[in-house]
N, C-alpha and C positions, 0 to 999 in steps of 0.2 A: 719578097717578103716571105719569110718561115711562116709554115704552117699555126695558124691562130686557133683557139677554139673561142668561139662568141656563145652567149647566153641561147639557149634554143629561140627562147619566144623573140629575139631579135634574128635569128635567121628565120622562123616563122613569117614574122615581118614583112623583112626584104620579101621571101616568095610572097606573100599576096600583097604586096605592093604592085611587084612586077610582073606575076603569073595571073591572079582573079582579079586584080585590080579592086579588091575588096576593102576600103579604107576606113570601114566602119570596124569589116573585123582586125585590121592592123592597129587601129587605134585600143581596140580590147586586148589582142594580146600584151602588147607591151605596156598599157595601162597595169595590166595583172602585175607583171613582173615589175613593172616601178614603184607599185604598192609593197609588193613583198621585199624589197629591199630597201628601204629605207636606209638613209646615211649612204646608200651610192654615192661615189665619186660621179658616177656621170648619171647622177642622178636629172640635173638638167635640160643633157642631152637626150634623154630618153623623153623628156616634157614637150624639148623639140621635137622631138623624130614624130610624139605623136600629135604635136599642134600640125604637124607636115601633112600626116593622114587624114586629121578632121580637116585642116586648110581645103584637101583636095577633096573629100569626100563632099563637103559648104559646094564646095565652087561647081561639082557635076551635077549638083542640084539647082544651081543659078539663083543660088544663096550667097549674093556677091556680098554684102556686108559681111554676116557670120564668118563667110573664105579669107575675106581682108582683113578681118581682125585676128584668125588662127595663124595666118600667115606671118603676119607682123611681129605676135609674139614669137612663134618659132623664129624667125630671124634673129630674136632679140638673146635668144636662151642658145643657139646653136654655136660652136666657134669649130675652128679649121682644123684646131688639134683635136680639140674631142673626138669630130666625126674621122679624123684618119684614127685614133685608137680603135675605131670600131673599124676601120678597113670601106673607108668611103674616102674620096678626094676631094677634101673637106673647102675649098674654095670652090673650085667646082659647085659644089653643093648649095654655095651660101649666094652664086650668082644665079641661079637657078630656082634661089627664096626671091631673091631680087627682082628678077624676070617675073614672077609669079606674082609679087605683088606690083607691081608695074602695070601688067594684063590686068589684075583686077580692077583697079583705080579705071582703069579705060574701061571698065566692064566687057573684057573679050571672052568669047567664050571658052569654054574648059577645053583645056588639051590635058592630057599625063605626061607624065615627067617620071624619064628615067633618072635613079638615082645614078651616080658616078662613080665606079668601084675602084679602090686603088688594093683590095686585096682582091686576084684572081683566084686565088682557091677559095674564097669565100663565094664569090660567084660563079665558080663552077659547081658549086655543093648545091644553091639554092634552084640554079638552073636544072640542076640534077636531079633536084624534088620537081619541079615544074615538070620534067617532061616523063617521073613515073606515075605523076600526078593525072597527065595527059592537058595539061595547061601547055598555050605558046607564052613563052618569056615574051614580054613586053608589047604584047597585040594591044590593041586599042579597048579601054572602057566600054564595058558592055553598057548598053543605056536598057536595060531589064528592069523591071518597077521594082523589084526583089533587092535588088542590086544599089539601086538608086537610094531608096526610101527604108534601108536595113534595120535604121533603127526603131522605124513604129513597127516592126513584127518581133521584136526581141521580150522574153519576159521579165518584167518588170517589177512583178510583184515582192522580189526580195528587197530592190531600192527602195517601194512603198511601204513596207515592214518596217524596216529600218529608221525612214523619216517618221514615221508614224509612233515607233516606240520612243527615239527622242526627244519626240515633241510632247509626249505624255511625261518622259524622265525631266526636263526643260519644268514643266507645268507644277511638279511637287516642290 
C-alpha cells in the first residue's frame, strides 16, 4: 500500500488506542474532528471508531450495559471498506466488534483489543509516536483511577454554559 496521509486526530487515535490505552481521550480527539467536518464521507466511520473507544472505555469500568450498547452501535455504523480506507483490515475489525460483544452479553471481563492494520506505514508512524512518546505499543490497560474514571475530572463547565444558554434561548 503507497504511502497515505490520514487526518492527524485519527492517527492521534490509533496512538492512544494502542500506546495510553486512553479511550476517553480517543473518543475526544476524534469526536473534535467529526464535528469539524461535517458532510464527511466517513463520517459514520469515525461515529464507529468512536462508539469503539467509549465501548471499551464502558467495559474497563465494568459498565457492561453502557459497553454493550456502544458496541452494538459501532458494529452497526462500521463496514470493511470504510475501515480499510483508513488503513485497518476492516473484517478483521468487524469480528473483533463481534468478539467484543459476545464477551459482553457473557459479562467477561475487559481485555483490550488491538486494532488490525492493513496499512504498515500507518502503523509504523503511530508506533513511532509511542515510543518518542516513551509509551509500549499495545501493553495492557493501566487500571489507574485517573485512567479509569477520566471523564469526572474533565472540565465541564463549557458543556454546562452551553445547555444552560439554550435552555434560556428554548424558554423565550
Amino acid at each position: 500500500m503507497p504511502f497515505k496521509q490520514y487526518p492527524a486526530a485519527y492517527e492521534s487515535f490509533l496512538y492512544e488506542f494502542h500506546a495510553t490505552r486512553d479511550y476517553f481521550e480517543c473518543h475526544e480527539l476524534l469526536e473534535e474532528y467529526w464535528k469539524e467536518h461535517p458532510g464527511d464521507p466517513l463520517g459514520p466511520t469515525w461515529v464507529g471508531l468512536i462508539q469503539l473507544a467509549v465501548g471499551s472505555y464502558h467495559h474497563r469500568r465494568k459498565n457492561y450495559r453502557g459497553a454493550l450498547k456502544m458496541m452494538r452501535h459501532c458494529r452497526q455504523r462500521l463496514t470493511s471498506e470504510r475501515l480499510r480506507e483508513l488503513g485497518l483490515e476492516g473484517a478483521a475489525l468487524l469480528a473483533l466488534a463481534e468478539e467484543r460483544i459476545a464477551a459482553l452479553e457473557r459479562m467477561e471481563p475487559f481485555e483490550d483489543i488491538d486494532l488490525p492494520f492493513a496499512d504498515q506505514e500507518l502503523l509504523a508512524r503511530v508506533m513511532q509516536t509511542a515510543e518518542k512518546e516513551g509509551q509500549r505499543w499495545g501493553a495492557s490497560s493501566s487500571m489507574d483511577d485517573q485512567l479509569i474514571n477520566r471523564h469526572t475530572l474533565r472540565d465541564r463547565s463549557g458543556v454546562i454554559a452551553a445547555r444552560e444558554a439554550a435552555a434560556k434561548a428554548k424558554k423565550r
